[in-house]
N, C-alpha and C positions, 0 to 999 in steps of 0.2 A: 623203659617207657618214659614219657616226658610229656609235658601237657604243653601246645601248642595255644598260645590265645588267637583269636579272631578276632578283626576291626567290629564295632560293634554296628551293630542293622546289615551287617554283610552277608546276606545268605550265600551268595556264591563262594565266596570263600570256605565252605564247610559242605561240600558239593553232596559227599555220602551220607551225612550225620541228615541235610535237608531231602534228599532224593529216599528217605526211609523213612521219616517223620510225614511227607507226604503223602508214599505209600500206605503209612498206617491210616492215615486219616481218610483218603480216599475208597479204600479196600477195605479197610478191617471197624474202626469205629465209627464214620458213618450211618454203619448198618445196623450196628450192636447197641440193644441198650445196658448202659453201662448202668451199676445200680451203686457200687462204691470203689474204692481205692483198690481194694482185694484182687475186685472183680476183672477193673481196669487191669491191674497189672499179671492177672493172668489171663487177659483177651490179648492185649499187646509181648505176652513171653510166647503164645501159643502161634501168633501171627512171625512171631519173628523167627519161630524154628521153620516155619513154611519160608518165608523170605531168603530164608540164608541156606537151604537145605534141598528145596527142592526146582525153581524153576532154571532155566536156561542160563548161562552167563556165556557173554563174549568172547570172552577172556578163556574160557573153554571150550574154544570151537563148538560151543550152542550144545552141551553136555551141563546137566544137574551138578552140582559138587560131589554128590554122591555117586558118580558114573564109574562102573567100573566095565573097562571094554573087555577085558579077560570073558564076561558072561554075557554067552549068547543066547538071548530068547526069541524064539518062536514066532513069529507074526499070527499065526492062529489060535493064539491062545487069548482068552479071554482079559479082558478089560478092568481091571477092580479101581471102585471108586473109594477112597477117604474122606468122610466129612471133615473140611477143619472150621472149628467155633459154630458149630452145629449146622453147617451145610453152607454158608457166607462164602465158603471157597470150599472147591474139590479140586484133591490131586487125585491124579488117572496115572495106574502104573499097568502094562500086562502081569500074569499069574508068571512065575517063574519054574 
């Protein structure tokens, strides 16, 4: 590993580190009232296992990271919801 510097004021240049920082801001602390440092950094570790864990990516012909095609479920099977940071986001999985 090796630490890469950025030109400075260049948000584009740091395209993932800014397209995440956004995210938080927009989805996750916006809504939350933060009360301390604690609090903040376990609103933003809670947001980030949703980020990184569960929605779509490209890069995976529009599969979670967690996809695994080996398991097949059901279309009739019911719908379970997860609150994450007490309901600010829900992930929807079918029952398995």
């Amino acid at each position: 590993m090796r630490v890469v510097k950025i030109p400075f004021q260049t948000p584009w240049a740091n395209c993932y580190g800014e397209r995440f920082a956004r995210s938080v801001c927009r989805e996750c602390t916006d809504h939350v009232l933060i009360y301390n440092e604690h609090h903040a950094r376990t609103v933003v570790a809670d947001y980030a296992r949703h980020f990184n864990g569960h929605p779509p990516h490209q890069s995976l012909d529009q599969h979670p990271p967690e996809h695994d095609p080996a398991v097949v479920i059901p279309l009739d099977r019911a719908v379970h919801r997860r609150r994450i940071l007490g309901g600010v986001i829900n992930e929807y999985q079918r029952a398995a």
